[in-house]
BADONU-274317 format. One line per 2 residues: their letters; for each residue x, y negated, z negated of C-alpha. Coordinates in Angstrom, 1 decimal. Each point is the difference from the previous one (the first is absolute). Example, Ala and Ser with C-alpha at 12.3 -4.5 7.8 and 13.67 -1.06 7.14 Angstrom:
2
AS	12.3 4.5 -7.8 ~ 1.4 -3.4 0.7
This chain:
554
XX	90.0 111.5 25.6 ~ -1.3 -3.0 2.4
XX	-0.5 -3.2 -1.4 ~ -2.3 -2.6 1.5
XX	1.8 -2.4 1.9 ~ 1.1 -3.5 -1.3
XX	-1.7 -1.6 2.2 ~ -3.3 1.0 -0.9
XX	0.7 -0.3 -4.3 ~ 1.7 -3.1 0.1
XX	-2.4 -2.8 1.6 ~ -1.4 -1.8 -2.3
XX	-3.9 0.4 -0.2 ~ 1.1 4.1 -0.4
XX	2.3 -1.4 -2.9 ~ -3.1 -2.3 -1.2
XX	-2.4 3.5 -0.3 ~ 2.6 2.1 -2.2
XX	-1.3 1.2 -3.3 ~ 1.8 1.5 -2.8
XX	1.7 3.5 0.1 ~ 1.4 3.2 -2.4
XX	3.3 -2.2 0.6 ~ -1.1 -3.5 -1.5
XX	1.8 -1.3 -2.7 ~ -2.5 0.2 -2.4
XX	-0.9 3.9 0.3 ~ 3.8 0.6 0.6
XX	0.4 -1.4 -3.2 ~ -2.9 1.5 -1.9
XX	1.1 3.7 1.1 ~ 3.4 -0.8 -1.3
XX	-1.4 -0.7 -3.5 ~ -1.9 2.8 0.0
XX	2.6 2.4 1.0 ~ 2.5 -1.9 -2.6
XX	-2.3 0.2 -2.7 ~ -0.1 -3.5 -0.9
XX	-1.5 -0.9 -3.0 ~ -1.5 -3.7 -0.8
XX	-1.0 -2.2 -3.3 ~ 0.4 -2.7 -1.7
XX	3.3 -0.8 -2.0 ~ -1.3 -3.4 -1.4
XX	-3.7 -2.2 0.9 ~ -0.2 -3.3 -1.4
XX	-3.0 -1.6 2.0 ~ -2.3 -2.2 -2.7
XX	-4.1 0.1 0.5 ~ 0.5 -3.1 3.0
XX	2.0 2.8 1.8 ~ 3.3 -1.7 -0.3
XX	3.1 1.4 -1.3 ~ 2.0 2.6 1.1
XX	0.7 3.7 0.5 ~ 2.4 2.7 0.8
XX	-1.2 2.7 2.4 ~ 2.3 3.1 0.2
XX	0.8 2.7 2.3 ~ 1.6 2.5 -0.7
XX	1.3 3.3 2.2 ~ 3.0 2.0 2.0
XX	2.6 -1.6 -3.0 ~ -1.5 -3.4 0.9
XX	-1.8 -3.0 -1.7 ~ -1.4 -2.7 1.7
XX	-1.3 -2.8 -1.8 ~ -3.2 -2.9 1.4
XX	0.0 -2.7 -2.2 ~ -2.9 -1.9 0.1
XX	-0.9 -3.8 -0.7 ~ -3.6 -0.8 -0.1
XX	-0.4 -4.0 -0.1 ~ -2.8 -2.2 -0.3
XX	-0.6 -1.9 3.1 ~ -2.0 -3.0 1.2
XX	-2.3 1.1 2.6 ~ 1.2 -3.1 1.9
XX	3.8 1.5 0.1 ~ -1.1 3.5 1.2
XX	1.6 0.3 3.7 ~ 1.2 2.4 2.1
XX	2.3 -1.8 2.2 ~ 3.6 0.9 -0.8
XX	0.8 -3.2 -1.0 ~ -1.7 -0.1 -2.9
XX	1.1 -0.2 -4.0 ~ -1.9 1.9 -2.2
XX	-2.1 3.1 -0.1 ~ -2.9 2.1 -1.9
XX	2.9 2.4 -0.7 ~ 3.7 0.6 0.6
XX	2.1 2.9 0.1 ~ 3.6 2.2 0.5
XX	0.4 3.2 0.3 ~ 3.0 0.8 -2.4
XX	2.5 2.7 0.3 ~ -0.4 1.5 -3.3
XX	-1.7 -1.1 -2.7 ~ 0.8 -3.7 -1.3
XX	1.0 -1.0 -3.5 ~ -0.8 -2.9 -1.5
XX	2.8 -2.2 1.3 ~ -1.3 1.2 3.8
XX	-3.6 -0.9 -1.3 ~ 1.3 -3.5 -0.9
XX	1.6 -0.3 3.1 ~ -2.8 1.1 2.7
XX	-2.1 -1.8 -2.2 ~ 1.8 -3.1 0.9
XX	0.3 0.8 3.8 ~ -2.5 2.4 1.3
XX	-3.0 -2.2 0.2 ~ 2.2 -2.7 1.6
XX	0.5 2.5 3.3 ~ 2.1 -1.5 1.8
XX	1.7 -2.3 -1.9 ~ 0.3 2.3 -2.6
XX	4.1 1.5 -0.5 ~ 0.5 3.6 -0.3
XX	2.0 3.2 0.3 ~ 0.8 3.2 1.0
XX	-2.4 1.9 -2.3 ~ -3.0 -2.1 2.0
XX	-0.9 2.2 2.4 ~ -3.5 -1.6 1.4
XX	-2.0 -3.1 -0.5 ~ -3.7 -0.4 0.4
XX	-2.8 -2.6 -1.2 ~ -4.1 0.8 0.1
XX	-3.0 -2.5 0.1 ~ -3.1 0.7 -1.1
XX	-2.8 0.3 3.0 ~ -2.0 -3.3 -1.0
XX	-3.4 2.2 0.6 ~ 0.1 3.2 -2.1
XX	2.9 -0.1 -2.4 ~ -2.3 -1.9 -2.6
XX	-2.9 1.5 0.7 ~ 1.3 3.6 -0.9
XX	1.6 -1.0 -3.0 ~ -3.6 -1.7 -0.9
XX	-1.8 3.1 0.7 ~ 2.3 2.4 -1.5
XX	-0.6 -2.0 -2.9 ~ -3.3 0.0 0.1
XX	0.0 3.8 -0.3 ~ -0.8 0.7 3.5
XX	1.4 1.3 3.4 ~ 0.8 -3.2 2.4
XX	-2.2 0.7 3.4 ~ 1.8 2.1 2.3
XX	-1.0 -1.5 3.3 ~ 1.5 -2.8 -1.5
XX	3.4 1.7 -0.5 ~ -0.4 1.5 3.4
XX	-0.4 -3.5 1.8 ~ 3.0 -1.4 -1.4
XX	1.9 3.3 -1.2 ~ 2.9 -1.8 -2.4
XX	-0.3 -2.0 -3.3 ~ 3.5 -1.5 1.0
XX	2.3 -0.1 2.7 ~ 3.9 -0.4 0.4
XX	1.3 -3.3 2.3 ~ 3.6 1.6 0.2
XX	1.9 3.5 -1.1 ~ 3.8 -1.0 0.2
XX	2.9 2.6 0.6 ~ 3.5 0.9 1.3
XX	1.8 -3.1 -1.3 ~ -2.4 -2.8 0.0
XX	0.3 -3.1 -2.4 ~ 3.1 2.3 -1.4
XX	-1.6 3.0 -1.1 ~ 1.4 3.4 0.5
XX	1.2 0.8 3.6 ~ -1.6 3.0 1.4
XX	3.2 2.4 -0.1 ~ -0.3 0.1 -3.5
XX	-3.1 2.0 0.2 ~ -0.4 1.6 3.2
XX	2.9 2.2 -0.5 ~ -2.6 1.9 -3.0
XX	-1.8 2.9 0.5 ~ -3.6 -0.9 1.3
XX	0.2 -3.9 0.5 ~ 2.3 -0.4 3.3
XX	-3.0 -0.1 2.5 ~ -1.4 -3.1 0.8
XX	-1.2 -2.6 -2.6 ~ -0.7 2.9 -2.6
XX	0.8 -1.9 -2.9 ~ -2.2 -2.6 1.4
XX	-2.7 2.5 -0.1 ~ 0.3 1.4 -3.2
XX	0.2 -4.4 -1.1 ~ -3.4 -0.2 1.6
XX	-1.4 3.4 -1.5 ~ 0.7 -1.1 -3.5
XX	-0.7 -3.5 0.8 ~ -3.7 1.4 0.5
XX	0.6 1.8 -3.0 ~ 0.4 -2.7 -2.3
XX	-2.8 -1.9 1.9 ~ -3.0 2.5 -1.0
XX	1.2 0.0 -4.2 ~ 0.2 -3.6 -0.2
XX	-3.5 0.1 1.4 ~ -0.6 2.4 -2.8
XX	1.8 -1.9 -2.5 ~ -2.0 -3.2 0.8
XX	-3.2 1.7 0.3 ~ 0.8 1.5 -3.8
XX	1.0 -2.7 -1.7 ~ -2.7 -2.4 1.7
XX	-3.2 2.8 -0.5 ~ 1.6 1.6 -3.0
XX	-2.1 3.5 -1.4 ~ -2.4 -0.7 2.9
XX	3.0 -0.1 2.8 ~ 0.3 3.1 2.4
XX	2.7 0.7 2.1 ~ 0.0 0.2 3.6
XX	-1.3 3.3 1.7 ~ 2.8 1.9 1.3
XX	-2.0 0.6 3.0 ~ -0.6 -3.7 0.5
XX	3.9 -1.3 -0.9 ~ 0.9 2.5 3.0
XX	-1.9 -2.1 2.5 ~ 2.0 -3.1 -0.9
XX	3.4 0.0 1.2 ~ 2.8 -3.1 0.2
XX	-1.0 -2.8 2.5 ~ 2.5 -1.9 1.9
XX	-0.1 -2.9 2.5 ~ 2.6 0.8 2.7
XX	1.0 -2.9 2.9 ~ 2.6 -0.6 2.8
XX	2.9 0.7 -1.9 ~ -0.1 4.1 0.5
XX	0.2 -0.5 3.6 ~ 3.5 -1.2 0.1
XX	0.9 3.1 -2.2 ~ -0.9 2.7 2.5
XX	2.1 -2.3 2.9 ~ 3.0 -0.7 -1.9
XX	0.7 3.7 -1.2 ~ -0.8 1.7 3.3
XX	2.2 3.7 -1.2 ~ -1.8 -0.1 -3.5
XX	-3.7 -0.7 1.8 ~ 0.9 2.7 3.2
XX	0.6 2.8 -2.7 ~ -3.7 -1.1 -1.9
XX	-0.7 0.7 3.3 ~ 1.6 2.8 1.3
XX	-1.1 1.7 -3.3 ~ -3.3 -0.3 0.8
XX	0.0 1.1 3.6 ~ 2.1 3.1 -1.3
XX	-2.3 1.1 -2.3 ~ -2.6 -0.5 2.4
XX	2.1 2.3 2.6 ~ 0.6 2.5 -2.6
XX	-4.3 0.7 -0.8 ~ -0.6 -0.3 4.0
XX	2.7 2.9 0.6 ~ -2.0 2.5 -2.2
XX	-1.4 2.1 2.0 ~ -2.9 1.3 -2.5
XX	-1.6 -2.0 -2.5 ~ -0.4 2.5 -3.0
XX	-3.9 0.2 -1.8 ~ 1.0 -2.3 -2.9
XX	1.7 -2.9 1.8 ~ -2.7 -0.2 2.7
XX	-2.8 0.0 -3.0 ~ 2.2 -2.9 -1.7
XX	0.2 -1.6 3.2 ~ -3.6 -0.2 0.1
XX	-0.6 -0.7 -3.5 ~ 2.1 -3.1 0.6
XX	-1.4 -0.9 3.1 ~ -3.5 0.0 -2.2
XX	1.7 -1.9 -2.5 ~ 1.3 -2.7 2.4
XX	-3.7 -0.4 1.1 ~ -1.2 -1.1 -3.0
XX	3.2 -2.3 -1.3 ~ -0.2 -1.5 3.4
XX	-3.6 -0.5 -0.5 ~ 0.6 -2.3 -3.0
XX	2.9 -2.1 1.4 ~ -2.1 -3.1 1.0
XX	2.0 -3.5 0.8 ~ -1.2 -3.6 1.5
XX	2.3 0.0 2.3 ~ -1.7 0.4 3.8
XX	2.9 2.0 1.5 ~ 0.7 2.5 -2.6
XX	-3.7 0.6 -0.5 ~ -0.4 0.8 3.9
XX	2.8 2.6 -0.9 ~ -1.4 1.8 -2.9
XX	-3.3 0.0 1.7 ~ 1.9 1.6 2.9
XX	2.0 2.0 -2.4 ~ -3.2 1.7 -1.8
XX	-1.2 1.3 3.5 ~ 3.6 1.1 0.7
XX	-0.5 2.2 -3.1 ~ -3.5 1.4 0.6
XX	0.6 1.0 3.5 ~ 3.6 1.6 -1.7
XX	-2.3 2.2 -2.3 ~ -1.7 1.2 2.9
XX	2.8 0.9 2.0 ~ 1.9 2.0 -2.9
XX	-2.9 1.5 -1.4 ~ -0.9 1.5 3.8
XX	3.7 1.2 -0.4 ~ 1.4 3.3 -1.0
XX	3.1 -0.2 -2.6 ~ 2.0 2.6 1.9
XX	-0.1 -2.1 3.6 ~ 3.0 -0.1 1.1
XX	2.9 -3.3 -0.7 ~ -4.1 -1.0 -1.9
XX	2.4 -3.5 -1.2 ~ 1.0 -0.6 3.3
XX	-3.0 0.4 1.5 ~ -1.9 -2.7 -2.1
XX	2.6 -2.9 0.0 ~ -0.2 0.5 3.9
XX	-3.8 0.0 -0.6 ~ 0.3 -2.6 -1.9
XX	2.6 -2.5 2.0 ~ -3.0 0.6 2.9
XX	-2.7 -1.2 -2.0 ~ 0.4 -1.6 -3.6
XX	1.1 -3.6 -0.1 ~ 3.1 -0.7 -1.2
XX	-1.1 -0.5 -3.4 ~ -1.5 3.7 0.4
XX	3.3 1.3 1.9 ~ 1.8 -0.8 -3.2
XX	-2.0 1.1 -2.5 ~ 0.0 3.3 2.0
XX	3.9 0.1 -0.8 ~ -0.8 -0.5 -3.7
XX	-2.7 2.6 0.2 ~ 1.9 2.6 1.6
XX	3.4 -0.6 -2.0 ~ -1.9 0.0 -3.5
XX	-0.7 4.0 -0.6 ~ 4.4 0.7 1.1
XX	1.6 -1.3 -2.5 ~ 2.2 3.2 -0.2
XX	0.7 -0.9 2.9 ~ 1.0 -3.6 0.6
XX	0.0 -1.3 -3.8 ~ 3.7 0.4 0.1
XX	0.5 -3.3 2.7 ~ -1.2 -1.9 -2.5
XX	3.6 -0.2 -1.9 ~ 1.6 -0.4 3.8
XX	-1.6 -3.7 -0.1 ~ 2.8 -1.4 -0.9
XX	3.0 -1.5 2.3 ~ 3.5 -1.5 -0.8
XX	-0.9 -3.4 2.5 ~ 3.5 -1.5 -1.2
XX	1.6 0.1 3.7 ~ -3.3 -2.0 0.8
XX	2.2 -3.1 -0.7 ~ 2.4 0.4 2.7
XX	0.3 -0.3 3.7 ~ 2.4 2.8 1.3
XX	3.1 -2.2 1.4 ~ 1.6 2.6 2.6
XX	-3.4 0.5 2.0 ~ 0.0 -1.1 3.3
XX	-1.9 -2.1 1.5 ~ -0.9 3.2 2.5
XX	-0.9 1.6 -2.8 ~ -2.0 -2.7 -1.9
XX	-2.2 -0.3 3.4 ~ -0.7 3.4 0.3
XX	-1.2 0.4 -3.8 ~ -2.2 -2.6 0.9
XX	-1.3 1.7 3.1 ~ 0.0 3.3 -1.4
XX	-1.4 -0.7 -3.4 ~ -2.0 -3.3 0.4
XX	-1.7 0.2 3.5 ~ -3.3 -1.2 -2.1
XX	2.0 -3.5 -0.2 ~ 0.7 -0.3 3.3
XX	-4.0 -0.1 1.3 ~ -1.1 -3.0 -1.4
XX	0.5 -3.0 2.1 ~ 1.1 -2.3 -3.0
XX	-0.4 -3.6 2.4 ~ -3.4 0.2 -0.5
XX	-1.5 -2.6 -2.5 ~ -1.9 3.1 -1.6
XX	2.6 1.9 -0.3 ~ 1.7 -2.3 -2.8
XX	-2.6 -1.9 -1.7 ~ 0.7 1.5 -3.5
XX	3.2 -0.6 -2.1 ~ 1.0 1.6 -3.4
XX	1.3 -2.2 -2.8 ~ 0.7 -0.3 -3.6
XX	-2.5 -2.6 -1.6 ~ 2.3 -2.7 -2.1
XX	-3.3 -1.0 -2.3 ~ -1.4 3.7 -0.4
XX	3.1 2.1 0.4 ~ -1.4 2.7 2.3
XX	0.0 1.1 3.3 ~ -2.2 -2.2 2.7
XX	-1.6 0.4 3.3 ~ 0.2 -3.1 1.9
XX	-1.3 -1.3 3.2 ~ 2.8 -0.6 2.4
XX	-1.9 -2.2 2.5 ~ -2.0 -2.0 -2.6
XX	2.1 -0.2 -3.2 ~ 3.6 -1.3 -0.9
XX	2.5 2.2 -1.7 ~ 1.2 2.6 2.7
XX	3.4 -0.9 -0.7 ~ -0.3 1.8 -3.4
XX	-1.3 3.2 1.9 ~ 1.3 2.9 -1.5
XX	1.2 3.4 2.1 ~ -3.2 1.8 0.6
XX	-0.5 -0.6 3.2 ~ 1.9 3.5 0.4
XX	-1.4 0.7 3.6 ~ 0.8 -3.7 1.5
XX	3.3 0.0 -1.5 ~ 1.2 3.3 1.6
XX	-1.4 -1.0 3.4 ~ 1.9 -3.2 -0.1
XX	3.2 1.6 -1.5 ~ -0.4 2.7 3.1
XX	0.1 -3.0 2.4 ~ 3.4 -1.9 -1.3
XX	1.2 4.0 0.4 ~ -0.5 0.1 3.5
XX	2.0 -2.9 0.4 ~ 2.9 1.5 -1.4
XX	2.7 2.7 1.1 ~ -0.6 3.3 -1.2
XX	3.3 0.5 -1.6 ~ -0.5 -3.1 -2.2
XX	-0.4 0.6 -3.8 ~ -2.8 -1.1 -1.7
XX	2.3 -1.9 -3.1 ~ 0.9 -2.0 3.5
XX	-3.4 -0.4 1.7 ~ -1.4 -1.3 -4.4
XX	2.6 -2.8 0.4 ~ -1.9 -1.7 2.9
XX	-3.3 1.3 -1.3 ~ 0.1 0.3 -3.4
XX	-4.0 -0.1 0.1 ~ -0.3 3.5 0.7
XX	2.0 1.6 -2.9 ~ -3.3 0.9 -1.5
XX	-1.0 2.1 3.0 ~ 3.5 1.8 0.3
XX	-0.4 1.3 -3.8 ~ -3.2 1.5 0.9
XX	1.5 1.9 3.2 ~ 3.1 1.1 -2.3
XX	-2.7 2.3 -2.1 ~ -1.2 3.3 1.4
XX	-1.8 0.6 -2.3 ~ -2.4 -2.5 0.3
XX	-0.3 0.1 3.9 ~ -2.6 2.7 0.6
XX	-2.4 -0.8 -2.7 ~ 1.4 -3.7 -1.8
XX	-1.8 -2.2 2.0 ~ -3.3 -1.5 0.6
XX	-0.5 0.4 4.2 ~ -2.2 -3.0 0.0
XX	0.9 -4.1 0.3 ~ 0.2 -1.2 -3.9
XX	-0.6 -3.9 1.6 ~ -2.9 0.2 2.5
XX	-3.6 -1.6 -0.3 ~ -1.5 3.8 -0.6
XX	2.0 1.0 -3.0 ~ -1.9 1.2 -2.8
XX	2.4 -0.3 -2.6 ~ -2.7 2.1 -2.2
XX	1.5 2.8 1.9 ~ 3.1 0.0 -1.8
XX	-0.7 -0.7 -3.5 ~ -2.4 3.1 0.3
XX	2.2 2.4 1.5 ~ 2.3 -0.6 -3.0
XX	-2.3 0.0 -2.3 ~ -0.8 3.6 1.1
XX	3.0 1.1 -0.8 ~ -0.4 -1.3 -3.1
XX	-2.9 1.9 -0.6 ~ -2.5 -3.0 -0.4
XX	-3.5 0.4 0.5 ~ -3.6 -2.0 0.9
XX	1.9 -2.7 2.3 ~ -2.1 -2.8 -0.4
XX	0.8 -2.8 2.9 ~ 0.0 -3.8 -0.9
XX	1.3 -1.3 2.9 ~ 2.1 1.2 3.4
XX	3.0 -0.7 -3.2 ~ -0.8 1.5 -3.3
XX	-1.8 2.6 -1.6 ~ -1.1 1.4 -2.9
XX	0.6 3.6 -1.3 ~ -0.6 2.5 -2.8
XX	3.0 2.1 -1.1 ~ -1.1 2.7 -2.1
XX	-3.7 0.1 0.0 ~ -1.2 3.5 -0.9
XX	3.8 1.0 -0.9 ~ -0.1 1.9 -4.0
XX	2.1 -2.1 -2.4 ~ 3.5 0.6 -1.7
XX	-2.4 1.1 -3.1 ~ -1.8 2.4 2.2
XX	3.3 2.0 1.0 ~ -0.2 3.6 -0.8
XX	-3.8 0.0 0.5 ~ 0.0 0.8 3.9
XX	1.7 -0.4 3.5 ~ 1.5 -3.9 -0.4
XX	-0.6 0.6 4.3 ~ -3.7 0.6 0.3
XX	-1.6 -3.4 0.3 ~ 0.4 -2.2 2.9
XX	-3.6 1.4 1.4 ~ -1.1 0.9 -3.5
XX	-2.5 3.0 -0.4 ~ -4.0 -0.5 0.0
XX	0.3 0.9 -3.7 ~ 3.0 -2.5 -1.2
């Protein structure tokens, strides 16, 4: 089994081009509920005809009950932000463990739509908040109630009624640390619960549309088509502050990634491709023709690569369908095609393309996502200073190409905003503030911590070498984890005039499972999680996995 190399994966523009896999969180978490036989409804729904109020949505499966309790509020349009610092919400939630009584009720009542500065406890597994989009929540609620369909081009364009500004876990704000529920059957993979929040958060999103429309429209109210509340999944507004995640928890992101690239390994290795996996591959390459045909965004850059992306997909068609499915290594042989004449964006969705019809095969790395990063904290004190420089030269040779004197080279700096609370880009050359720049600059720091090595004896320990430069303690915890080494880090500077920090919020992202990435700027985006995904109500109907292209007749 031969992985690609690190050096090609992890540069960020190939980062920048991932798209969602059979390992995202999202379908991870959908096939668990399915093979758990999870079972959801409503234990209580108090929303009045204004669509405030609240309700109880309940899952239940495996000996478990989880619990989203909903707020819906009525808010000014002038108070409807985004931005993490804001106060109040369309709606508010927490996903329970169990089912609350009516003492919990009162309690969440008092502190979920306060967020933040709400007080909770151990049973408060995940908190999340919703706003409505401003441009088609009312106007499906209006047309429901007028007894018709709203337009789907309409739904298409925007593709949510409302979108979440944050989905809190592990610990945040004091709610429930992740060891309490990774240690259960089904939810120890990454941000699973997080998932399932979001799932039911969509959930409880298309009945109060229903609800509203009903008690607006009365006898002449219809509900919305099932085929038509598919289209719209869960919006969400994503910035800088995902790109400090995938730096600071280098083992945790180099498994996501390691994952991928084994799964990848493991469909390339086959030396057949049997008749129904090469016809699903080619179903799905059809199906990614015509998603990708209706993923439109302003954005200048991103358009240039779905244009690029579309061709990369028709000339693909052509290639497999001249194909036979018993060529031999028939995976192999297309990514190779592919990495010598698909863009990267094209590259990438060939990985998804070819990993989608194995899940017997690779589905199981999906629960291997998941890494103990506690010994992230911690510099290893008996290392050498030998040692410490030939980690860096063994491991981190990226780090040491960049000549970090030049004025280019620098002109970024990361930092916490004090007014908006979130992670900032700012202009190093232009801008004050660099003395507030936080440790992202992972490939400048380990050059300059390789440099005050040299100057050392070999047989010096590093807890001595940290007591004259106690700068670098950062960089020694990375070298102390192996794990991370081959696949943790981004092999590209994080502070230079030609990042494109867009790269890294969409390479998580992917792995989240998010869809329709929707550019703003070079520092947020917009996505759709969800979009074409069956609901919790639809479970038992059909395959929860069978959506992310969706079929010519869904």
């Amino acid at each position: 089994m031969i992985l690609r190399s690190p050096d090609t994966v992890l540069r960020l523009n190939r980062l920048g081009a991932f798209h969602q896999t059979r390992l995202s969180f999202i379908r991870a978490m959908l096939r668990h509920v399915e093979a758990a036989g999870y079972v959801f409804d409503y234990s209580h729904w108090a929303i009045d005809r204004d669509g405030v109020g609240d309700a109880v949505l309940t899952a239940r499966g495996n000996g478990q009950i989880y619990s989203l309790v909903c707020f819906a509020h009525d808010l000014a349009p002038a108070m409807r932000t985004d931005r993490v610092i804001a106060e109040a919400w369309d709606a508010t939630y927490t996903l329970f463990d169990g089912i609350p009584d009516a003492r919990e009720m009162a309690r969440l009542r008092e502190n979920t739509p306060r967020q933040e500065a709400g007080r909770y406890v151990h049973t408060d597994l995940i908190l999340s908040r919703t706003n409505k989009s401003a441009r088609l929540f009312d106007d499906v609620v209006e047309c429901l109630a007028k007894g018709r369909q709203p337009d789907a081009a309409r739904l298409d364009d925007v593709g949510y009624v409302m979108r979440t500004t944050a989905v809190y876990g592990n610990g945040k704000f004091g709610i429930a640390d992740r060891c309490r529920y990774a240690v259960r059957d089904g939810w120890g993979g990454p941000f699973r619960l997080e998932m399932l929040t979001v799932w039911m958060i969509r959930q409880f999103v298309a009945d109060l549309i229903d609800h509203m429309a009903k008690a607006k429209g009365g006898r002449n109210a219809v509900s919305l088509e099932k085929v038509l509340r598919r289209r719209l999944g869960l919006g969400n507004s994503t910035g800088l502050g995902l790109g400090p995640f995938i730096v600071n928890h280098p083992a945790l992101f180099a498994r996501w990634v390691e994952c991928r690239e084994i799964a990848l390994a493991l469909v390339c290795a086959q030396r057949d491709a049997t008749p129904d996996a090469w016809q699903m591959f080619r179903d799905w390459i059809y199906r990614a023709e015509r998603d990708v045909a209706g993923w439109l965004v302003p954005d200048a850059l991103q358009s240039k690569k779905i244009a690029a992306l579309r061709e990369d997909l028709s000339v693909l068609a052509q290639r497999v369908a001249a194909m036979p499915h018993d060529h031999a290594f028939p995976w192999s042989e297309i990514c190779s095609w592919a990495a010598d004449n698909m863009s990267l964006d094209g590259q990438e969705l060939v990985v998804s393309l070819v990993i989608e019809p194995h899940g017997d095969l690779v589905d199981h790395l999906a629960d291997e996502m998941a890494v103990d990063t506690e010994h992230d904290r911690w510099f290893d004190p008996s290392m050498s200073v030998l040692q410490a420089r030939r980690t860096i030269e063994d491991h981190f040779a990226w780090a040491l190409k960049t000549d970090y004197a030049r004025p280019a080279a620098q002109a970024r700096f990361w930092y916490v905003s004090s007014n908006k609370l979130e992670p900032r880009l700012g202009e190093r050359w232009e801008e004050p503030g660099a003395e507030l720049e936080l440790p992202l600059a992972v490939g400048r720091d380990i050059a300059a911590c390789h440099d005050d090595l040299r100057n050392c004896d070999d047989d010096e320990l590093v807890s001595d070498f940290l007591r004259r430069h106690s700068q670098h303690r950062h960089v020694l915890r990375r070298l102390r984890n192996p794990l991370a080494h081959q696949f943790g880090h981004i092999r590209d500077n994080l502070i230079g005039t030609d990042l494109l920090p867009l790269d890294m919020l969409r390479c998580k992202l992917a792995f989240f499972g998010a869809t329709r990435f929707d550019p703003k700027s070079d520092r947020w985006l917009r996505i759709n999680m969800f979009r074409n995904a069956p609901y919790p109500d639809e479970v038992g109907e059909g395959p929860l996995d069978d959506w992310i292209f969706p079929r010519s007749d869904a």
